[in-house]
N, C-alpha and C positions, 0 to 999 in steps of 0.2 A: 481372559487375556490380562495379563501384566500393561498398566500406562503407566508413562511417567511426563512427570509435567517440571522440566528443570527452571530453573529461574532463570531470566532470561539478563543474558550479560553483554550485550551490544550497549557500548556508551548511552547515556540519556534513557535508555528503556525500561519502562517503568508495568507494561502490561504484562499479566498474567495466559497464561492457554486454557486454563479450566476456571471457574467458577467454584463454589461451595456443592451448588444447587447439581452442577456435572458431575462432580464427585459420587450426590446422594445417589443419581439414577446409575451411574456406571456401577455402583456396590451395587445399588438393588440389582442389576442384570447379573450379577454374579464375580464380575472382575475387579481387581484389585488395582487400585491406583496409588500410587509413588507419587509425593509430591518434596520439594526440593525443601529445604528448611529455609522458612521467611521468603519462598518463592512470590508472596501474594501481597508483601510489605508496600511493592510501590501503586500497590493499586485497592489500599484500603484494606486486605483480607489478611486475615492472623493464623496463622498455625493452629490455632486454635477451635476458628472456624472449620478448617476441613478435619483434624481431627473428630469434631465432632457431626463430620459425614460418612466417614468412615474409612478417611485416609491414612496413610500412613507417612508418618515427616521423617524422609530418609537422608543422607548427603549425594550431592551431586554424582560424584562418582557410583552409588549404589545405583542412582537414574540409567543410566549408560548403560552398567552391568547389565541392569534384573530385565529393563522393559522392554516389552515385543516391539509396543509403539508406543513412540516419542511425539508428544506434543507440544508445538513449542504456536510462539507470535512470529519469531522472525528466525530468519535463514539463520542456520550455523556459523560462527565465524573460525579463526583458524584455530585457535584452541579446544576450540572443541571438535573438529573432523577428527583429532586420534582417538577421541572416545565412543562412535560410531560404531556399532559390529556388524559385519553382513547379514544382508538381510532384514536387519530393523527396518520396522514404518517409521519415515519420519512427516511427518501431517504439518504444515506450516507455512507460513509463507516463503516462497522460495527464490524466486525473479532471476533465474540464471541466465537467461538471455545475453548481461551484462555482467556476467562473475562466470569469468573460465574457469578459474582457480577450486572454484566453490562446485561446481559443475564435474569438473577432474575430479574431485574430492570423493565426493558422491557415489562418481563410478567406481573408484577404483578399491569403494568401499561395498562395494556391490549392494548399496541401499534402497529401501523402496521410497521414492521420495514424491509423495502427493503436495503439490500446490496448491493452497488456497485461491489463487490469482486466479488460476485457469479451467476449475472449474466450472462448468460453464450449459445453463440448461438450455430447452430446444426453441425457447425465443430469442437468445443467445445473449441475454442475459447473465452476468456474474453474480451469483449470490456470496459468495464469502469475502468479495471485494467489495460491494457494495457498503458493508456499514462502514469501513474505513475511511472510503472513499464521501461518503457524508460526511465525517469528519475532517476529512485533510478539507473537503470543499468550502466548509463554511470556515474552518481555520486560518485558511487561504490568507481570505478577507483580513483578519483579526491579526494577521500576523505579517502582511504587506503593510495595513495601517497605521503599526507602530512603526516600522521601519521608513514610513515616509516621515516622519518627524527628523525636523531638522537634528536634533541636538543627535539621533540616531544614523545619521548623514544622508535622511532625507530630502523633497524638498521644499517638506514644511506645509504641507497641503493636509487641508481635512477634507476627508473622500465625501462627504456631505456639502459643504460649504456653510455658509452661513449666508441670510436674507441679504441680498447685493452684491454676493462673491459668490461664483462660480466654481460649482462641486467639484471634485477630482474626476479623472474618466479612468475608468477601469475598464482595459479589455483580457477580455476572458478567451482561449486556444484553445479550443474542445468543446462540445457538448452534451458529454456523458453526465452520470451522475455525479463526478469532481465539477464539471461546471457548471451544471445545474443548480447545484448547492452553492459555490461562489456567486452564483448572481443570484439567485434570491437575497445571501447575504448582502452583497454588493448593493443591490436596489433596495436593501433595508435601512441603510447607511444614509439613502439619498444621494449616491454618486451618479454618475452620469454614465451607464454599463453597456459596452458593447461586449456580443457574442461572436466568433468565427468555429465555423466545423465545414465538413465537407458534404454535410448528409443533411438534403433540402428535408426529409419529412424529419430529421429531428429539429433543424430551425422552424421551421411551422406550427411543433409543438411547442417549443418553447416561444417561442410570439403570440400563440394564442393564450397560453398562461399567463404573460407580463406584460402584453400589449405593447403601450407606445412605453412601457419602463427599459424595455429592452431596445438596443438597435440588435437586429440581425445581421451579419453578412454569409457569403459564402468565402470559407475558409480557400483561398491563394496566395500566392506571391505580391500582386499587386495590393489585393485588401491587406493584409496584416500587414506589410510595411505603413501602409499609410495609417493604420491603426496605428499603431509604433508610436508616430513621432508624434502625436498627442496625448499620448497614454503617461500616466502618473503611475499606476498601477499594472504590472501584467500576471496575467494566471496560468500558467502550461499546465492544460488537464486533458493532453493527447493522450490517448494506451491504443496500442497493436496487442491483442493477445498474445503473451506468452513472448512476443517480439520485442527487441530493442524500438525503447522511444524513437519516434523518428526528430533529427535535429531541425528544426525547423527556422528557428531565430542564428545568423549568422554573427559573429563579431562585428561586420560591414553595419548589420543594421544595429547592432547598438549603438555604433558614433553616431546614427540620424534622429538616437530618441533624447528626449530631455534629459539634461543633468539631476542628479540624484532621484532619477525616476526608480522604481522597485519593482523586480520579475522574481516570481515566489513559481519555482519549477519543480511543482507537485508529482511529476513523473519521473525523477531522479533517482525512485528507484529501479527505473527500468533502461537508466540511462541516460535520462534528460534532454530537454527541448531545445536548450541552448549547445549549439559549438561550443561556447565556455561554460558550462556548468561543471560541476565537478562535486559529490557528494558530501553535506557538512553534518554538526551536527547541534545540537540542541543548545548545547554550552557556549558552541562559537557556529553562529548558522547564517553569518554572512560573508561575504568579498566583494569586493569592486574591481569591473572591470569595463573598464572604456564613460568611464563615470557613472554608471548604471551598477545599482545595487543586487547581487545578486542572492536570494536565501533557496538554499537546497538540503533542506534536513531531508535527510532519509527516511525518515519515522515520526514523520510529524503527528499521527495521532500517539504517540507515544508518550508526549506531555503531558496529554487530557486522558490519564493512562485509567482512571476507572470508569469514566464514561466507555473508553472506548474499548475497555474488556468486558464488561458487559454486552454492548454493544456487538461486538466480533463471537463472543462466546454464542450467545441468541442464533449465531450465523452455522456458525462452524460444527457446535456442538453434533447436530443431530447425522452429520456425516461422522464425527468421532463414534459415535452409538454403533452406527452400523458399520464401521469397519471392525468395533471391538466383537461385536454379535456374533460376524459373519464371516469374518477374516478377510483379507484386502480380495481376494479372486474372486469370491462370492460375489462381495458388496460391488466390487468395481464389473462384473459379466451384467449383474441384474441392474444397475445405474449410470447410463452413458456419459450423463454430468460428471459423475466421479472419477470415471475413466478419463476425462479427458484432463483428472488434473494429477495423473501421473506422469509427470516428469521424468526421472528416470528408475530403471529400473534392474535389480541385478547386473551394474553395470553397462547398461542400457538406455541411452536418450530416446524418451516414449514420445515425445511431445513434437512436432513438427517445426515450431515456431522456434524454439530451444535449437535443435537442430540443426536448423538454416542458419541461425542469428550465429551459432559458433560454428559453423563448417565443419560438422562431424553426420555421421549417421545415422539418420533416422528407423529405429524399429517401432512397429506397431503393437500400439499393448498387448494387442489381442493375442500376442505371440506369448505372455506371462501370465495368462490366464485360464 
């Protein structure tokens, strides 16, 4: 099989789809991989490097032409859907629950488009989400904390404290792996961390790991407001598979929380947890609104772009192997996880949650394979 690995051109995005090390075992298996000229600059890796795995440094447009499957870090944006042919794999993240446009694209490109997100194994469990999602989790932290600085229109709090002043309280909306990772950070800080989710046996796990470090709640209307209006910090790390974020913070409740308090809404790519959120990006990753700071980069491990191509690569790679091995029908009949992260298909919404989330219709993959 022909891959092609284009450079990725969503503002601020600095991660790579392949590795050096993916490259050497894709040649050993026998395929040839396309990689984009200086595709691998913002994440440490040179032309250089993959040439000497046995890539070949083509231009973007030869990507498009030649490759069966496209591997990319993030969803296509509009300039590049005219360069899509039918049929191509495209393997990457894709989150269309919240992108019609991108979705319509897709289809009427008749492309086979696997989602990293939604792959999904049978303790239902995400593995190709998972390392990102470690990453946005602990960045969370790191990147609310600066924006609570005053001079940054914070309000001026260290999430710690200092001996006789009273740490920051940070609560955390979700208790998956995004807020797992925020509150370990959180609680590494010294702040004062509350959790809300809706699912008793994962706050149980998470209390028996961090004891009395952690408050638990059970994720409602009544606990998260009242979390709200003490919270310095907030962390939106809800996900519906494959579904739009549910909105869960209203405009109503941010006039009840502190001034220049900071909500860092890590599920923005699926839509966001706020009413007012609205997608930012790296260069400009804040707004105010109702005097509540809001940061919603899209792509936030995209900063920390060679940890987190490493990182994502470890994940994704060994599903790349076997769909170049075995061709997508094979590899997706013989692995249900894989199947479940095809999205759409020869013009075809495969994915159930997609589906719903845009009001079109659902086929079953099983119907493309």
């Amino acid at each position: 099989m022909i891959i092609g690995i284009p450079k990725e051109i969503k503002i601020d995005e600095y991660r790579v789809s392949m590795t050096p090390a993916g490259v050497h075992d894709l040649v050993g298996h026998g395929h040839k991989v396309l990689v984009e000229d200086k595709a691998g600059e913002g994440s440490g890796i040179s032309n250089q490097d993959y040439l000497e795995q046995g890539a070949d440094i083509v231009s973007r447009d030869d990507i498009f032409l030649r490759a069966e499957m496209i591997v990319k870090v993030k969803e296509p944006i509009a300039e590049e859907y005219s360069k899509l042919r039918e049929g191509q794999i495209l393997y990457t993240y894709l989150h269309l629950a919240p992108a019609p446009e991108l979705t319509q694209a897709l289809l009427d490109r008749k492309i086979i488009g696997i989602a990293y997100e939604t792959v999904q194994l049978k303790d239902k469990s995400l593995p190709l989400l998972v390392p990102m999602s470690e990453v946005a989790g602990r960045m969370a932290v790191h990147e609310g904390a600066k924006y609570l600085e005053r001079e940054n229109g914070g309000r001026g709090i260290l999430l710690g404290g200092v001996p006789g002043v009273d740490p920051g309280h940070v609560v955390i909306v979700g208790g998956g792996v995004v807020g797992a990772n925020a509150a370990k950070m959180a609680i590494g800080t010294g702040a004062s961390v509350t959790l809300l989710d809706i699912n008793l046996p994962r706050l149980r796990y998470l209390d028996d790991i961090h004891g009395s470090r952690l408050k638990t709640l059970m994720s409602n209307k009544f606990n998260l407001r009242e979390s709200l209006g003490t919270a310095d910090l907030v962390i939106g790390s809800v996900l519906n598979l494959g579904a739009r974020t549910p909105r869960l913070i209203t405009r109503e409740m941010l006039k009840e929380m502190q001034q220049g308090s900071v909500i860092v809404d890590v599920g923005i790519d699926q839509g966001g947890m706020l009413e007012t959120s609205r997608p930012t990006t790296h260069s400009d990753p804040i707004f105010e609104v109702e005097g509540v700071i809001h940061y919603c980069v899209a792509n936030m491990p995209g900063a920390l772009a060679r940890t987190s191509t490493f990182a994502l690569t470890n994940a994704t790679f060994p599903y790349a192997l076997k769909l170049a091995n075995e061709g997508y029908k094979k590899a997706m009949s013989d692995d249900a996880a894989l199947r479940g992260g095809l999205n759409v298909c020869l013009g075809s919404i495969t994915h159930p949650a997609v589906a719903t989330a845009l009001g079109k219709e659902f086929v079953k993959p099983e119907k493309f394979l």
